[in-house]
N, C-alpha and C positions, 0 to 999 in steps of 0.2 A: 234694675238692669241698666248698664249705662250703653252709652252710644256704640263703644266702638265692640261690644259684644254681641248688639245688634247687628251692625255691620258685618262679624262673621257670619250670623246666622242667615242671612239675607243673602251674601256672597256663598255661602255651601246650598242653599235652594235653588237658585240662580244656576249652580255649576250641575247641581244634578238635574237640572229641568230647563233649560235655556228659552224655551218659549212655550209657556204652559196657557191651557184655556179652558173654557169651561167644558165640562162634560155632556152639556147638551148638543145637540145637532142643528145645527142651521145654515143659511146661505144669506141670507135676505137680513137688515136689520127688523122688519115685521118678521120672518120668524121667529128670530130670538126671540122680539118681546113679546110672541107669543108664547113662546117655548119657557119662555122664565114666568109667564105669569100662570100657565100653568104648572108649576113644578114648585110650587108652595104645598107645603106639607105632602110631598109627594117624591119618589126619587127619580134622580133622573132618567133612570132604567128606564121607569115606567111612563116618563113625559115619550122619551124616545120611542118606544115603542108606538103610541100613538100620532105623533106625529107624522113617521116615517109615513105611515096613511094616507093622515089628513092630510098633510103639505101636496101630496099628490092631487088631492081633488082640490084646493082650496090654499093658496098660501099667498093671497093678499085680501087687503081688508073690502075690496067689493067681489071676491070671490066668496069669502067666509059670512060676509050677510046672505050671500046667493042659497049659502046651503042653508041658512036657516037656522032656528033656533034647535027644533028635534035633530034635524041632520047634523048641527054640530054638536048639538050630546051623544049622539049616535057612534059617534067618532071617539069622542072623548070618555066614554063611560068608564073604562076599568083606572082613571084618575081620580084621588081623592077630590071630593067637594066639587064634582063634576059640574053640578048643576050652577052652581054661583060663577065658576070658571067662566063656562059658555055666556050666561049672561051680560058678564063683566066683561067678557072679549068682546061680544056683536057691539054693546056698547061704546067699546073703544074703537072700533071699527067705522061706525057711524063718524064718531070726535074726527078720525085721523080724515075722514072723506071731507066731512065738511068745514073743517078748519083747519086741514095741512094737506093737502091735496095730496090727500091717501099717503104720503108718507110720515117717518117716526120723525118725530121733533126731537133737535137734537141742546137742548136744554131739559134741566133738572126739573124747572117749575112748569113744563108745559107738559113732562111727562107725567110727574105724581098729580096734575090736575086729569090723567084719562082714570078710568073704574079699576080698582083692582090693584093699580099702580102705586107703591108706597114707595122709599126713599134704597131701601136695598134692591128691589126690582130698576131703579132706576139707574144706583149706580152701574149694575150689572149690563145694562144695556148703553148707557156711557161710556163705559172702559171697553166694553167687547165688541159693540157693533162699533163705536167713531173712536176710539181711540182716546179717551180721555182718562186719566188717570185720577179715578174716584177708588172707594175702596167699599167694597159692601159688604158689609158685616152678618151669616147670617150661624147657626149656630155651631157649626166648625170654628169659626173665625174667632167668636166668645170665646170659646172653649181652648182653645191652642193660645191666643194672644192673653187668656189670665192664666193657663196652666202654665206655661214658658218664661209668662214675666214679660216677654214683648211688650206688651198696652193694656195692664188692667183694668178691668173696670165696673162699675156695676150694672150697666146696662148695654146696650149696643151701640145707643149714641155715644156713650164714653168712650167706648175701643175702639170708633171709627174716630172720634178727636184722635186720642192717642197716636194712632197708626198714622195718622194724618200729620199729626206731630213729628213723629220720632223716626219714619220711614223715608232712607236717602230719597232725595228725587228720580235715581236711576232703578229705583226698586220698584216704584207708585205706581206703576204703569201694569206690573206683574203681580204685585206683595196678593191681593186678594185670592187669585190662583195656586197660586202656592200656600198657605195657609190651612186655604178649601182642602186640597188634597192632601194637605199632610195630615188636616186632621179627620179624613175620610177613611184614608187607610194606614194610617198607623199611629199616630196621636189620639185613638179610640176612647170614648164618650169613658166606656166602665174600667175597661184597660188597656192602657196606654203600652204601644210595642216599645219600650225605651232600649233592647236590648239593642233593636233595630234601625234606632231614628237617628239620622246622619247628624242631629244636632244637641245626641244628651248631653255629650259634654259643657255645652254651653246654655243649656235650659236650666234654669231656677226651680222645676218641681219638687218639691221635696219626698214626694213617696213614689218616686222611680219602680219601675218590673223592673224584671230579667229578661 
């Protein structure tokens, strides 16, 4: 795929979504990175759902040690992998009290050094809570940027080079947003709605729907 067919595809997401964001719910940068770090392996239906909650009794890092480790499974329970969640949060909790004065650290290496935290949680919390234009690749992103021909590749690290590569600078800021949802609701894992996607003309898949 060369550059300047990128450039349309980037410009037709762009037009149909002018400022896109994630589908979690937050206010606070500690929500998000709560709200992303529970939402591993989990949708975000169902982080929101819980959170709506929790954030009410507890949505900073010395209110969420207050409630405890059972009170915040308690909260947390109809989330996959609940229990490692919770632990991995009071943990990071602790980190943000005692080495950032209760707040989120806004570098890369200070983030994936809290529990829980790896390089896609980071960027997400990067680009959404401060504004920086990382791109986090999670399996939407794989899936759309090799099915499309955007930024192949064979692992995540690759498509996050890639897209890092090949993505104008006025797109970087957005590109991971839009990707996500294209390929939530209609760039689909088993079948792809191509009849529907604002951008088959210019996608490289070669076994196209109707």
């Amino acid at each position: 795929m060369n550059a300047q067919k990128r450039y349309q595809i980037f410009s037709r997401l762009r037009e149909a979504n002018p400022h896109p964001t994630t589908e979690l719910n937050w206010t606070t940068p500690f929500e998000l990175l709560t709200a992303v770090l529970l939402s591993a392996q989990a949708t975000d239906v169902s982080v929101n759902k819980a959170t709506a909650k929790l954030f009410v009794l507890a949505n900073t890092p010395q209110a969420l040690l207050d409630l405890g480790l059972e009170g915040l499974k308690e909260q947390i329970k109809t989330i996959g992998l609940y229990n490692t969640k919770a632990e991995n949060l009071l943990k990071t909790c602790r980190i943000l009290l005692d080495q950032h004065q209760g707040e989120v650290p806004k570098t890369r290496r200070a983030l994936e050094a809290l529990p829980g935290v790896g390089r896609k949680t980071a960027n997400v919390v990067l680009n959404t809570a401060f504004g920086q234009p990382t791109i986090a690749v999670d399996t939407h992103i794989f899936r759309v940027s090799n099915r499309t021909g955007i930024a192949p590749g064979k692992n995540v690290d690759q498509v996050e080079q890639k897209l890092l590569r090949h993505v104008p600078r006025e797109f970087k800021q957005d590109i991971h947003h839009w990707l996500i949802l294209h390929g939530r609701y209609t760039c689909l894992a088993r079948k792809p709605r191509c009849g529907s996607c604002l951008i088959e003309d210019l996608c490289e898949f070669q076994d196209k729907t109707e």
